[in-house]
N, C-alpha and C positions, 0 to 999 in steps of 0.2 A: 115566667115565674114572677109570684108577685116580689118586691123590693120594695121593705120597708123605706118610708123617706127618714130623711137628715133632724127634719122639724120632730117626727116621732122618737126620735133618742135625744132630742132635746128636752120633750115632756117629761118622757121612764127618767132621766137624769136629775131634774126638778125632781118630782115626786120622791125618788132616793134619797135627798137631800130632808126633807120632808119627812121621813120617816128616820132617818137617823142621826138629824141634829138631836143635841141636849136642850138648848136656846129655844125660845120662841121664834118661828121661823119669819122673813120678814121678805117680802118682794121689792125693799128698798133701794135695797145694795143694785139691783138688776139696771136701775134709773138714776143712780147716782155719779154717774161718766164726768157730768158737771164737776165736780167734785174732787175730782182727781190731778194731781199736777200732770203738767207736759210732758214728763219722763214718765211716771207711769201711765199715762196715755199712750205712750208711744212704746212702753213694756206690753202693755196689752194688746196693743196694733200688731207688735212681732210676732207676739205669742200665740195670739189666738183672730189670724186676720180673716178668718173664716164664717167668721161670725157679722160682717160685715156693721161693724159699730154699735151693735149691742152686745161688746166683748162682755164676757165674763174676768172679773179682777187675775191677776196674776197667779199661777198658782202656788208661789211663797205667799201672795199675801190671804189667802184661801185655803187657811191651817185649818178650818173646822170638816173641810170635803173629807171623805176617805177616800181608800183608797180605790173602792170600786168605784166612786165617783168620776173620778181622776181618769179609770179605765175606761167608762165609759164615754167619756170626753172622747178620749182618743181613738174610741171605735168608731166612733161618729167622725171623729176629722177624717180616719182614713177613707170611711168611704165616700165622705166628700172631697178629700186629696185626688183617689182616684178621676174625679171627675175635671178638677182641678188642674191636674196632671196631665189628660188630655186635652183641655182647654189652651194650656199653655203651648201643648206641642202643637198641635192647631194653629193658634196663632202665629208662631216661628214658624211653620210649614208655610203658610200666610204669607207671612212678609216674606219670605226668599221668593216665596212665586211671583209676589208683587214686584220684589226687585227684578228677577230674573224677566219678567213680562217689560218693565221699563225698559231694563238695557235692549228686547228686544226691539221696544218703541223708537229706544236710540238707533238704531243699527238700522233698522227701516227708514226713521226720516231722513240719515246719513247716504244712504246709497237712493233713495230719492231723491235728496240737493244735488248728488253727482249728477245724474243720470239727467235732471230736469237744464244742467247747466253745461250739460254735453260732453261728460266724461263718459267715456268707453272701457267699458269691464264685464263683459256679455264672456269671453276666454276662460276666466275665472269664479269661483265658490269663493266669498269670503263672508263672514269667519266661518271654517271648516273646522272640524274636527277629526276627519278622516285623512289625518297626516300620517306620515310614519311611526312620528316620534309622540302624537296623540296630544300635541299642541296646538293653541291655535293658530290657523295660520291660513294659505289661499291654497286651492287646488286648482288643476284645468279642467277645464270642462271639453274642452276639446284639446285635439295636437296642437303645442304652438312649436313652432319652428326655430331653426336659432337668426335674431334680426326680425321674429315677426312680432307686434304689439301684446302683450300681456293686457297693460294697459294705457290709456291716455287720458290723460289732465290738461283740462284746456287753462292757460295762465290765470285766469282770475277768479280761480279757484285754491291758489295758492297763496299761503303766508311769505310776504318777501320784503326786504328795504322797500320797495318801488311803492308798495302799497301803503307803507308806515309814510313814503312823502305825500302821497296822495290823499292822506287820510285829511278828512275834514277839520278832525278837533285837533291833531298832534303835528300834523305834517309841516305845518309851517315852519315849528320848533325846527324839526332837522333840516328844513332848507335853508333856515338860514341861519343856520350853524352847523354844515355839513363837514367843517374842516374837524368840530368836536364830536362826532358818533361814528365809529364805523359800523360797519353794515352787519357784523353781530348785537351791537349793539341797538341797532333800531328794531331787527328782530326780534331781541329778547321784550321790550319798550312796546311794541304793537302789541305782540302773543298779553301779556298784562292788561293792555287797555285792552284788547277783544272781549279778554275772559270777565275782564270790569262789566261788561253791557251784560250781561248773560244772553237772555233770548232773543234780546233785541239785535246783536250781532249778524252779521250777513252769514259770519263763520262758525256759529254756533251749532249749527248738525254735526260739524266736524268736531268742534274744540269737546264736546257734549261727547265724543266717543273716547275721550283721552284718559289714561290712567291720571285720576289723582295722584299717587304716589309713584313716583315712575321707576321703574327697575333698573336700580346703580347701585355702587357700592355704599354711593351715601346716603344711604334709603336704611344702612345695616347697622346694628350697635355693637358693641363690643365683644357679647357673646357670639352674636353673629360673626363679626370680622375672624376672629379667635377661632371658626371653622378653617380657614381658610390655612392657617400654620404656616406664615408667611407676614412675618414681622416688617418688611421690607413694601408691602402691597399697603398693609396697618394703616403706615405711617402715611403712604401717598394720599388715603382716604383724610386722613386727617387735614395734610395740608392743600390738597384741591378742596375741601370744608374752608381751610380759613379764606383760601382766593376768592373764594364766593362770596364770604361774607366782606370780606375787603372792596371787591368789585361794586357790590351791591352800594357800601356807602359811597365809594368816589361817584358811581354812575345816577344812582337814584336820590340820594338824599343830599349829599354836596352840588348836584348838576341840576338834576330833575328839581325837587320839592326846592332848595334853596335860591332856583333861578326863576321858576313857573310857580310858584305857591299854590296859586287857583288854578292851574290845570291839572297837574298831580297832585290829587288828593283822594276825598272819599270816591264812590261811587255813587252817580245819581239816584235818588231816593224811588224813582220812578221807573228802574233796573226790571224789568218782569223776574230774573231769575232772583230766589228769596234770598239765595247765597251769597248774590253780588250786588243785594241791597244797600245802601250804608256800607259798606263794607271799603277797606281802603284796596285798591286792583294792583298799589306800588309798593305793599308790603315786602317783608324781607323775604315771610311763607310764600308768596306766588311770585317774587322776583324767583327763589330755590326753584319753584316747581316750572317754572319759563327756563331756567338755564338747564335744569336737569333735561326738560323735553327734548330742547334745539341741539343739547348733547348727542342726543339719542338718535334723535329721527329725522334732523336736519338734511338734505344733499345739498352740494355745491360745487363737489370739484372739479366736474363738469359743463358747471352752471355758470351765467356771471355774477351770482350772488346768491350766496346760504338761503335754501329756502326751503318750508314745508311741507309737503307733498301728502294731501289726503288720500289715505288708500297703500297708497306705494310704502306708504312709513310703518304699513302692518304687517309686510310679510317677514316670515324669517327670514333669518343670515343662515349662510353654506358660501362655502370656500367656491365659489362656479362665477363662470363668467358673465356679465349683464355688462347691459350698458343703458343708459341716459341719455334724452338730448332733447332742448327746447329749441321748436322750430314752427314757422307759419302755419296755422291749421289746413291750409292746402296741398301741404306734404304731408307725404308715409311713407310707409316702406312696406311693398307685397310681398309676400311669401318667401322668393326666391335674395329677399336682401336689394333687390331694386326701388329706387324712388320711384313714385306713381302721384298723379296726380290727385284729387278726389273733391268730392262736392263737401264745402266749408257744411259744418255740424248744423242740422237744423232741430228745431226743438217744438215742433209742433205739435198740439193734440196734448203737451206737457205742463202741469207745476208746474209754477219759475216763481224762484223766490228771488226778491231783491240782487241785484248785481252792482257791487259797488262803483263799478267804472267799466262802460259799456261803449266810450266812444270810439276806440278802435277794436279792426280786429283781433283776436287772443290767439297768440302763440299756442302750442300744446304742447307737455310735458310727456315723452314718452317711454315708457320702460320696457325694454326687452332681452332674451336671453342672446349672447353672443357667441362666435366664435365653434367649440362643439356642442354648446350647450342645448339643449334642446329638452321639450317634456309632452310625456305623454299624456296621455286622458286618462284622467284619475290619478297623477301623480301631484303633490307638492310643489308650487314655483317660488321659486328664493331670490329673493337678492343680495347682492354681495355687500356688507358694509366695510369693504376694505381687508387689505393684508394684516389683521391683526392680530397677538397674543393674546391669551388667556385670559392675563391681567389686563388688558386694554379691555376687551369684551365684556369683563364684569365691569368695569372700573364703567365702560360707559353705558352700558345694556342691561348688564346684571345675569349675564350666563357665560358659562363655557360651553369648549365644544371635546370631549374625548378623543378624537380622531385631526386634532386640528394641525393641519400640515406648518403653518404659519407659530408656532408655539414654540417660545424658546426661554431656555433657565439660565438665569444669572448665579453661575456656581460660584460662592465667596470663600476667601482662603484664610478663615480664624482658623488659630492654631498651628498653622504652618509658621514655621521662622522665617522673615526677611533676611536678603540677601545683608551684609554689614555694608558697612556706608562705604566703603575701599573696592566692593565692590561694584557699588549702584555709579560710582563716582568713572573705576573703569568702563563698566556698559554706558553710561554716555558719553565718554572719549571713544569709542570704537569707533572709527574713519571718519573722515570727513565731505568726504568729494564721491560723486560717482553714487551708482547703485547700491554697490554692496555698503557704502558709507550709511545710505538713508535707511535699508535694510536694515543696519546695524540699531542705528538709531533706535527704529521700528521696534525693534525687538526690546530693547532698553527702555519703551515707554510699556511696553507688554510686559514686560517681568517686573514693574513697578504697581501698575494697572490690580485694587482691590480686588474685583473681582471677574470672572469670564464667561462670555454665552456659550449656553450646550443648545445648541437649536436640534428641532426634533427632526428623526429621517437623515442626519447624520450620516456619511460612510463613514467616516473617518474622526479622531482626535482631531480636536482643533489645532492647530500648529503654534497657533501663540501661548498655548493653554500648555504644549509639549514642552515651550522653550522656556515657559517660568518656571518648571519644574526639576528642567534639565539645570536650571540657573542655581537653582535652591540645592539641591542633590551635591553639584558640584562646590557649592559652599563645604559641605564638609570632607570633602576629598580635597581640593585642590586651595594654595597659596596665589597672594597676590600677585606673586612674579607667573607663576601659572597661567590665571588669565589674561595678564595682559600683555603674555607670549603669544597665546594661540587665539586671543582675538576672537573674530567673526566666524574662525572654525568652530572655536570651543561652544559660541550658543549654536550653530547652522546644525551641527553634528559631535556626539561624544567621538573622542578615537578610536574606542572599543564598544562593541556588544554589549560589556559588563553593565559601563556606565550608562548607556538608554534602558536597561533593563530594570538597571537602579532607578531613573527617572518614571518611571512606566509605573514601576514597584508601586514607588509614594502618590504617584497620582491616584493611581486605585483606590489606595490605601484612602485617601481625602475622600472618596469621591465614596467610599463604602461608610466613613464619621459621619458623610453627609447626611446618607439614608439613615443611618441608625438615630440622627437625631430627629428627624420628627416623631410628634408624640404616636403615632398610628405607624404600619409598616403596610406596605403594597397592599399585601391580603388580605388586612384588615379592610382598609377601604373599598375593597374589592368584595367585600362580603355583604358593607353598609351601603354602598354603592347598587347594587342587584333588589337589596331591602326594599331601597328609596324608589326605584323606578318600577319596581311591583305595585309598590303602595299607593303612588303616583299614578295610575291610569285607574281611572274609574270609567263611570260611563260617559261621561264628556270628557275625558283624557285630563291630561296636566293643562293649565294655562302658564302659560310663561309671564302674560301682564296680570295684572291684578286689576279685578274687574270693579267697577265703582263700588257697587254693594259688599266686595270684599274688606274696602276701606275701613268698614269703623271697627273699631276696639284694637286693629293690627300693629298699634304703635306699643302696646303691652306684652305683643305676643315674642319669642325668642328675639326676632328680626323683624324690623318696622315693615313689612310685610310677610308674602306668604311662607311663612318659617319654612313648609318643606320645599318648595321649588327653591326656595335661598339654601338650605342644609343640601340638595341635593346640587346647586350649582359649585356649591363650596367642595365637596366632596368629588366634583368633577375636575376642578382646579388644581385640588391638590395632588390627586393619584396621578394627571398628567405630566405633574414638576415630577414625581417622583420615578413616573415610565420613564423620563427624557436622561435623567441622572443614571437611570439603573441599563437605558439603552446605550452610553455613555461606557460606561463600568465594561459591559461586555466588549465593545470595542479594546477597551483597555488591555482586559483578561486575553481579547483574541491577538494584541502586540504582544503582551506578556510572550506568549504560548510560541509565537515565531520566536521573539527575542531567545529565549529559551533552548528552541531547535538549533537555532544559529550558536548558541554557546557551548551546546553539548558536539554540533559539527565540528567547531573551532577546537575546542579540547581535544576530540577524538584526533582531528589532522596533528595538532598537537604533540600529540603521544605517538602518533605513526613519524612521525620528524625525528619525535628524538630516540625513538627504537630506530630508526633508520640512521642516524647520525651516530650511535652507539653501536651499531653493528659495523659500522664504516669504520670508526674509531679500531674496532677492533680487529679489523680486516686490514688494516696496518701498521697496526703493531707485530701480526703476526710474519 
């Protein structure tokens, strides 16, 4: 069907004008742009940018149009909007594919540099998206076994001290003054100068796949933190915030720029990357984004020094067993968990991209599942980053985990009364010598002690957590001379039923204010929780990093990153504190409920005693 054009309701629109001006009509105004000040240049630019610079005036100041005029303008914008409209979408479709096609570029040249430098990862799919959890992350490609290579990294492929002294431009610095940097230190100090070279870097396929903004709590602002409802976690972000910036001036600007002037400074003008042109590599911005990384994805405790590990540093965390170890490229370990010999990596027929330091041969970094661990083909391979909580995992990763066995809550005791000072004064006079004296002790710094861990997977009440309560309770039943008759009985054990039931009572009772005060209750997040991880799988699932091209605009957005993977980690956080407290509670309920048993048994013997004593009584009288 034909379609009128834009240009023809431009003419019928002239012409209208033309027939139902009063004035002499004049084609001047149409050439008179010159003419006009900056502001209404820039009124017209807004208003009518369609027109591409032979706007028509404002239409305040285009009191003679009427009103079909007017309409007809804007029947013609729309169906030039229309076109407008998918031009724009268009081009946003554009650039995501463009980006999305780069990162693919990255992610190729990256496992290219491995492979051309003799790392081994033929076991594994990375980045996958066919995870459990629909994150990204590595999968097997075949069975690995537990003790067999996932993967290996040959050393000089890795970020470490060793390679910050060897470095050409920096190394000297730390040799000889190696009593002032430690070996986080030189780490953080390299990571900065690499990223200064951009392309020119040896390490650039790898540093080129790193999240700009890297997944921590201090990546989160206010709104964000304030998910988390946990005033206590707040504050830690804040002040690991100020250490950073403290660290940064004693290390970089007191040390660095004030000792080196000409070697800390800009970046060379002749940088290939346009980002790390001119540009300063010892800023405060990239000193943050080196400390947040080596936070993250560093290994070392294993190792003999903190170091970065490409590859290894992408897959997810799970509570499973792995292990690490850098050893001579002519050991492995086959299948069955035996050393075996094997022919040192050859790299023939291969790209090879520059090797900073080739004179000896390279140890290899290797990762593997241990112990019962073990995976199949087509499952998920994880590594463990340590025994951690909740708040540790956000604090240096930027997620929780739901199920996390390692998860434990610091229950604090506002609102309960302190013990009075007569008392606090006897609990640490309780014994002196011997066991039961340090017990005593023990127990006297636990009934002093703000607040107490509820670790999760719990059988039982915590026993110091029993004895501050049983401390408190007996504040207002018993006198000075009281306790410090019955001593190390009175906290070990009440005399009676009554009183642990009484302590049992008020614990609950704390431990039920607890949950009532957060702002959300179990179910609640339990309902926003189910929302978030619906909404979160699409067709490339959740990312848990934040992918470069996600970078811009996200420092506006709720949370200086991906607000939902941040709202849903916050939301994972908290309903965990809250299962552990209420897992807690039940323990309590189910003392309670013996204690209980026990007192209605005790009564009843009670009452059979003194019916029986009463019937005796009267069996001799008679």
């Amino acid at each position: 069907m034909h379609r009128t054009s834009s240009s023809s309701y431009l003419v019928l629109a002239l012409l209208l004008l033309l027939a139902t001006s009063s004035e002499p009509f004049s084609f001047g105004w149409l050439f008179s742009r010159n003419k006009l000040s900056k502001k209404q240049q820039a009124q017209n630019d807004y208003c009518y940018p369609w027109l591409e610079g032979k706007k028509l005036v404002n239409a305040r100041q285009s009191h003679e149009q009427s009103v079909d005029d007017v309409l007809l303008m804007c029947h013609d914008r729309i169906s030039v909007g229309d076109k407008e409209m998918k031009m724009t979408e268009h081009r946003v479709n554009s650039n995501m594919d463009n980006e999305e096609d780069e990162e693919k570029r990255r992610i190729n040249r990256f496992l290219t540099w491995l492979r051309a430098h003799g790392a081994r990862c033929d076991k594994i799919e990375w980045p996958s998206y066919a995870t459990g959890s629909q994150i990204r992350g590595a999968v097997a490609l075949d069975d690995i076994n537990s003790n067999e290579d996932m993967v290996s990294i040959p050393e000089p492929l890795l970020l470490t001290p060793d390679v910050a002294l060897k470095d050409p431009d920096i190394g000297k610095v730390f040799e000889d003054n190696l009593e002032d940097f430690s070996d986080e230190d030189m780490l953080l100090i390299l990571l900065m100068h690499e990223r200064g070279k951009g392309e020119t870097s040896f390490f650039y396929p790898y540093l080129a796949t790193l999240p700009r903004l890297p997944d921590t709590l201090l990546n989160w602002n206010e709104e964000g933190l304030s998910w988390l409802q946990d005033e206590g976690l707040s504050l830690e972000v804040f002040l690991r915030e100020s250490q950073l910036t403290a660290h940064y001036t004693r290390l970089v600007e007191e040390k660095l720029k004030a000792g080196w002037p000409g070697l800390f400074g800009e970046a060379p003008d002749d940088a290939s990357d346009s980002e790390s042109k001119g540009a300063d590599p010892y800023s405060l911005e990239n000193f943050r984004f080196a400390w947040l990384t080596i936070q993250a994805r560093a290994f070392g405790r294993r190792l003999p020094y903190s170091a970065l590990i490409p590859l290894c540093d992408s897959f997810n965390h799970a509570n499973v067993a792995v292990t690490y170890r850098l050893e001579p490229a002519s050991v492995a370990l086959n299948r069955e968990g035996g050393r075996q010999r094997e022919e040192d990596v050859r790299l023939e027929g291969q790209i090879l991209f520059p090797c900073p330091d080739s004179r000896s041969p390279p140890r290899v970094f290797h990762l593997s599942p241990s112990g019962s661990n073990r995976y199949k083909k087509g499952e998920e391979v994880f590594t463990s980053y340590g025994r951690r909580t909740n708040a540790e995992l956000l604090l240096f990763y930027g997620f929780a985990l739901l199920d996390n066995e390692h998860e434990s809550v610091a229950l604090s005791m506002p609102g309960i009364p302190s013990p009075p000072s007569w008392f606090q004064a006897s609990l640490s006079a309780l014994g002196t010598a011997g066991s039961v004296g340090g017990r005593a002790r023990s127990m006297a710094e636990d009934v002093l002690r703000p607040s107490h861990l509820l670790f999760a997977g719990a059988t039982e009440v915590p026993s110091e957590l029993v004895a501050y309560f049983r401390a408190l309770t007996a504040c207002c039943s018993m006198n000075e001379k009281d306790v410090v008759e019955q001593k190390l009985d009175y906290m070990q054990h009440f005399p009676c039923s009554r009183h642990e039931r009484d302590a049992f009572s008020t614990l609950g009772a704390h431990m039920s204010a607890s949950l009532a005060a957060f702002p959300t209750s179990i179910e609640e997040d339990e309902v926003e929780l189910l929302a978030s991880l619906a909404a979160s799988k699409g067709s490339e699932g959740k990312r848990r990093e934040v992918e470069p091209w996600e970078n811009k605009g996200i420092r506006d957005a709720g949370v200086k990153g991906e607000n939902a993977s941040c709202r849903l980690a916050a939301l994972t956080y908290r309903l965990t504190r809250k299962r552990v407290i209420k897992h807690h509670l039940e323990l309590v309920d189910k003392r309670l409920a013996a204690l209980n048993a026990t007192l209605r048994m005790e009564r009843s013997q009670e009452t059979a005693f003194v019916v029986t004593e009463n019937a005796s009584e009267r069996k001799k009288k008679k």
